[in-house]
C-alpha positions in Angstrom: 45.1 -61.0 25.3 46.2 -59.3 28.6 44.6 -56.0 26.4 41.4 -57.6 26.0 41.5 -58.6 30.4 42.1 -54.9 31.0 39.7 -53.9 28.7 36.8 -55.6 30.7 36.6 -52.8 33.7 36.3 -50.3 30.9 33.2 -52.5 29.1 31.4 -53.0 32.5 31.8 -49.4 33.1 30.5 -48.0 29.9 27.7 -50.7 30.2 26.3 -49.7 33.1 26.3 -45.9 32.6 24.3 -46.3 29.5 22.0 -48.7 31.0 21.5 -46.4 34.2 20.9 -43.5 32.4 18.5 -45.4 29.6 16.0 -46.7 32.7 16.6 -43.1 35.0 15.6 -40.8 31.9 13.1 -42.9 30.4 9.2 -41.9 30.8 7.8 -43.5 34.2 9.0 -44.6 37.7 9.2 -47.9 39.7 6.3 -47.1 42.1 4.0 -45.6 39.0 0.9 -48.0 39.1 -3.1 -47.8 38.6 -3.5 -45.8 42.0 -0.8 -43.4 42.9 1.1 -43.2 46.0 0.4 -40.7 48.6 3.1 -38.1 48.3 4.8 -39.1 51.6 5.0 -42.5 50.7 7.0 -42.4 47.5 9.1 -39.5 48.9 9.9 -42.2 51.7 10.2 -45.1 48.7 12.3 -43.2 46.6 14.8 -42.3 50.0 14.7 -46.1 50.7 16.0 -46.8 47.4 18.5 -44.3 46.3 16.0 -42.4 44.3 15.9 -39.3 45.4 18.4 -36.6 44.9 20.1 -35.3 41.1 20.8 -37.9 38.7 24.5 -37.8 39.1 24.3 -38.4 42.4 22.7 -41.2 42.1 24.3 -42.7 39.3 28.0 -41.8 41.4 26.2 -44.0 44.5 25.4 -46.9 42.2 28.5 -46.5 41.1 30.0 -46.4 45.0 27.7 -49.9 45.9 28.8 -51.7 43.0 32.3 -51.3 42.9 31.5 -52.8 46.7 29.3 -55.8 45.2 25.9 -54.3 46.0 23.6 -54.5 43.5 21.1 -53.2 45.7 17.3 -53.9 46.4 14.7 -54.7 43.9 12.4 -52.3 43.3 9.6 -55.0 42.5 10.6 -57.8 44.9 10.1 -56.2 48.4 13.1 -56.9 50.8 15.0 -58.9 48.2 18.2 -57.7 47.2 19.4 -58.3 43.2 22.4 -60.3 44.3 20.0 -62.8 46.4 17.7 -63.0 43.8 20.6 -63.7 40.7 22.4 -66.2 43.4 19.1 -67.7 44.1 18.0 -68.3 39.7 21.3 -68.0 37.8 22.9 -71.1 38.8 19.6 -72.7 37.1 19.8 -70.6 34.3 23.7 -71.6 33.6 23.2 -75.1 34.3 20.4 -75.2 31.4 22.4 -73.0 29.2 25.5 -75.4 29.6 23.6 -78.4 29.3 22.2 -76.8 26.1 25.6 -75.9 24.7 27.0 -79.5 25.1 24.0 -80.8 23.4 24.7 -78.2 20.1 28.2 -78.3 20.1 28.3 -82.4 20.0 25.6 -82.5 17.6 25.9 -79.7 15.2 29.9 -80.7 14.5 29.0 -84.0 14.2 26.0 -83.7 11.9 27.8 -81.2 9.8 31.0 -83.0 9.5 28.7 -86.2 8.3 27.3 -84.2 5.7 30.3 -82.8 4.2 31.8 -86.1 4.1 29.4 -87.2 1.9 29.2 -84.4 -0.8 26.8 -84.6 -3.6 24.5 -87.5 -1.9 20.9 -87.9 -0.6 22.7 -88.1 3.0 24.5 -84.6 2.7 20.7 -83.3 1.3 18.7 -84.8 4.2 20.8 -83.6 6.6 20.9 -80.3 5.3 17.2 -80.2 5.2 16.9 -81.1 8.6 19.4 -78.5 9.8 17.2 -75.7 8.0 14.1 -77.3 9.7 15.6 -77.0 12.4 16.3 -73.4 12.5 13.3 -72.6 11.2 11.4 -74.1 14.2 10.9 -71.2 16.7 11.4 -72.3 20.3 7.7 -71.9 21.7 6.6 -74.3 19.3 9.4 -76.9 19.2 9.3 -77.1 23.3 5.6 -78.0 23.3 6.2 -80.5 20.4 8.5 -82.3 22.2 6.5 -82.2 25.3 3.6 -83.8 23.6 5.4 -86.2 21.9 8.3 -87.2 24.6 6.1 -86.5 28.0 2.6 -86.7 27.4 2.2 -89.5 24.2 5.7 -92.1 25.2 5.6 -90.5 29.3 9.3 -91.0 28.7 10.3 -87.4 30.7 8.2 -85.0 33.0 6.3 -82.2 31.9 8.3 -79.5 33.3 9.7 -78.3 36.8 13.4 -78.1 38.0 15.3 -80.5 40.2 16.2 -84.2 38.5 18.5 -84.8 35.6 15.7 -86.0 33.8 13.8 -82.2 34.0 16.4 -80.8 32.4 16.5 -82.8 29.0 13.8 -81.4 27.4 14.2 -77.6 28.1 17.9 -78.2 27.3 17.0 -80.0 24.0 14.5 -77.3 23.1 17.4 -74.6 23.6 20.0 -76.7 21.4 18.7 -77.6 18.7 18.6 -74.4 16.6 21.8 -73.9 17.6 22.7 -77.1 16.9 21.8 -76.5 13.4 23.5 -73.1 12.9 27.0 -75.4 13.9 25.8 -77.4 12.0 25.9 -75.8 8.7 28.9 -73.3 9.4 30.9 -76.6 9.7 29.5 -78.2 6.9 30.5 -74.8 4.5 33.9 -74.9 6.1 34.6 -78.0 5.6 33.9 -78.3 2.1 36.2 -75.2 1.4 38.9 -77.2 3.8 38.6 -80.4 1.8 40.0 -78.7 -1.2 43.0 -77.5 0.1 46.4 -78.3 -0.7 47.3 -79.6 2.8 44.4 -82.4 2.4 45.2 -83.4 -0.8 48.6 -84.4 0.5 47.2 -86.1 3.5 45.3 -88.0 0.7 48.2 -88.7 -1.1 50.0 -90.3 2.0 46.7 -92.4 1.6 45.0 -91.8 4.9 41.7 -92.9 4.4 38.8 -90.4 4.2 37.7 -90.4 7.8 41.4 -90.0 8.9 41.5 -86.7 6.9 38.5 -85.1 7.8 38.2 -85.9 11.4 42.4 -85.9 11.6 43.4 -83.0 9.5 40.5 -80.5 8.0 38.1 -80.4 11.2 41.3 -78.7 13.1 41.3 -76.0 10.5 37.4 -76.1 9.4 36.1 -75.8 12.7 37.2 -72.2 13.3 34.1 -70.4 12.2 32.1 -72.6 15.0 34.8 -71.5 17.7 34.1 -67.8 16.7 30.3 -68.7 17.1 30.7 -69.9 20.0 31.0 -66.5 22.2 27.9 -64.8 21.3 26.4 -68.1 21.1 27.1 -68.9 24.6 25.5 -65.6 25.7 22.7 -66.0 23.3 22.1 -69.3 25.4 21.5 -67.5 28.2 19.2 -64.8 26.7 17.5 -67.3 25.0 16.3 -69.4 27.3 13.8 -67.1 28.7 10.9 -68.5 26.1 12.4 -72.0 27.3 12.4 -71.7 31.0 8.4 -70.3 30.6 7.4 -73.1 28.9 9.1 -75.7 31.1 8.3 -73.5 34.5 12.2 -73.3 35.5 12.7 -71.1 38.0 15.9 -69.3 36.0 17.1 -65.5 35.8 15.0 -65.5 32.2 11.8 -64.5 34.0 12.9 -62.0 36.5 14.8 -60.5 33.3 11.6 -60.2 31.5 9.6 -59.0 34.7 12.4 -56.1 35.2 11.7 -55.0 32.3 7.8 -54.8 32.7 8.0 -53.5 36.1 10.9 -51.1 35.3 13.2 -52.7 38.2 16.3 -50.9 37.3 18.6 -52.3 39.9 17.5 -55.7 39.0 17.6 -55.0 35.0 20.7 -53.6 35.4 22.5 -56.5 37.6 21.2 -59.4 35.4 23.1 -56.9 32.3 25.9 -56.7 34.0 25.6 -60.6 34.3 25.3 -61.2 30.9 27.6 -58.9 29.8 30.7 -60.3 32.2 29.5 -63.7 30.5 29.7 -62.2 27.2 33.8 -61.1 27.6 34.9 -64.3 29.5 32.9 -66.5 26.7 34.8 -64.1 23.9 38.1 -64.5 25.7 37.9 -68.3 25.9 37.2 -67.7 22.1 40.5 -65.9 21.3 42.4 -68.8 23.8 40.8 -71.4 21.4 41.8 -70.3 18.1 45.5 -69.7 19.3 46.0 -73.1 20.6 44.3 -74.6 17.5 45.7 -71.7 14.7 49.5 -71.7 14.4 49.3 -69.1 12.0 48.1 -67.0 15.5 50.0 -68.2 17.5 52.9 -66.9 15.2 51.6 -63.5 14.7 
C-alpha cells in the first residue's frame, strides 16, 4: 500500500509529460483562428503565456508552476486562471458524480443480489432484462426520456439548471443507471458462483435461512468484483457526465473539458487530466483498502 502512495508522484509526473508534449507537438496553436494575429500580437500572447521559447523550456517551467500549484492561465478564457475555473465547476461536477455513485452502488447490489436469489424464475429473467436495457440505453437518450416523462408530462422535477436538491435527481439518475446495471450483473454472476461454495452450504446446514446466507455470508465474498469496479467506475463517473451536464445545463468541469479540447487550451486540458487522474489513484487506493478489510485471505498475504 505505502508502494502504491509513493507511486502517485511518479504517475502525475509521467502524465503530465506525455500530455504536454501530445498538445505542444501536435499541428496548430491556441491563438490559430479564421483571421490571423498580427505578428506582434501573438509574439506578445505567446510571452504572456509561457509560449515562447524551446520546448524544454517550457515544459521545465510548467513543470516549476505546478510543483508550486499554478496551473496557469487559460488560453481560451481570458484572465481566468485553470485553478479558478476547476475550483469554480468541479465541486459541481463531484457532487453529481457522487450523487450518481450512491444511486448505482445501492441499486445495482440490490437488484443483482434479488436476482440471484431467485435463480431459475421469471423474477431473476425480468430483472436481468432490465439490467441489459439498461445498458443499452445511451445517456443522451435516456436523460431526455426522463425529462419528458418526470418534468414535462408528471412536472414532478425541473427541467435542468444547478442549485436545489431536486435539480440534481435527474442528471444524477441519468448518470447511474447504466452503471447501476453493470453492478448489477457482476453481482448477480458472483453470486451464483458464491452460492455454490462449500462455506454456504454449511451456513445452510446450520439452517440459516436463505436471506441470512446471501445477504450474511456470500455477498461479503461475492461482492468483490463490484469493489474492483468501482475505481475506474468512480472516474468514469466523472468523464461521463459531460453528455449529462449538456443535457441538464450544469455548470460542471465536463464542458470546459470538452471546450479544451476544441479550442486546444493546453493549460486547462492538462489541469482537468491531472484532476482526473489524482481521482483515478485515490479511487483505486480506496479499492485495494476495501478488499483487505473485507478479504482475509489479503489481509494474510
Amino acid at each position: 500500500m505505502i508502494r502504491r502512495i509513493a507511486s502517485l508522484p511518479v504517475v502525475l509526473f509521467c502524465v503530465v509529460t506525455i500530455t504536454f508534449f501530445l498538445i505542444r507537438l501536435s499541428p496548430g496553436g491556441p491563438f490559430d483562428s479564421e483571421r490571423k494575429l498580427p505578428p506582434a500580437i501573438e509574439k506578445q500572447l505567446l510571452a504572456k503565456y509561457k509560449l515562447d521559447g524551446p520546448i524544454l523550456g517550457q515544459y521545465t517551467g510548467y513543470l516549476k508552476d505546478l510543483i508550486h500549484g499554478d496551473l496557469r492561465l487559460s488560453t481560451k478564457y481570458r484572465n481566468r486562471s485553470v485553478n479558478e475555473i476547476l475550483a469554480q465547476t468541479l465541486p459541481v461536477t463531484l457532487t453529481l458524480g457522487a450523487a450518481a455513485l450512491l444511486i448505482a452502488v445501492t441499486t445495482g447490489v440490490w437488484l443483482g443480489a434479488f436476482a440471484a436469489a431467485r435463480p431459475g424464475t421469471l423474477v431473476e429473467g425480468g430483472a436481468l432484462a432490465m439490467t441489459l436495457l439498461a445498458i443499452s440505453l445511451p445517456s443522451f437518450v435516456l436523460g431526455p426520456l426522463l425529462i419528458l416523462i418526470f418534468a414535462i408530462k408528471l412536472s414532478w422535477l425541473p427541467v435542468g439548471g444547478w442549485g436545489s436538491p431536486m435539480q440534481l435527481i435527474l442528471p444524477a439518475v441519468t448518470l447511474a443507471i447504466p452503471y447501476a446495471a453493470v453492478i448489477a450483473r457482476l453481482l448477480h454472476d458472483s453470486l451464483r458462483e458464491t452460492l455454490v461454495e462449500d462455506f454456504v452450504r454449511t451456513a445452510r446446514a446450520k439452517g440459516l435461512s436463505e436471506r441470512a446466507v446471501v445477504y450474511r455470508h456470500a455477498l461479503r465474498v461475492a461482492i468483490l468484483p463490484v469493489i474492483s469496479y468501482l475505481g475506474p467506475l468512480a472516474a468514469n463517473l466523472l468523464t461521463g457526465s459531460i453528455v449529462v451536464e449538456t443535457i441538464f445545463h450544469i455548470p460542471g468541469a465536463g464542458g470546459f473539458f470538452v471546450n479544451s479540447i476544441l479550442n486546444r487550451d493546453g493549460f486547462l486540458l492538462g489541469g482537468v487530466v491531472i484532476v482526473y487522474c489524482v481521482l483515478l489513484v485515490i479511487f483505486n487506493l480506496l479499492v485495494d483498502l476495501s478488499y483487505r478489510l473485507l478479504d482475509r485471505r489479503i489481509q494474510e498475504s
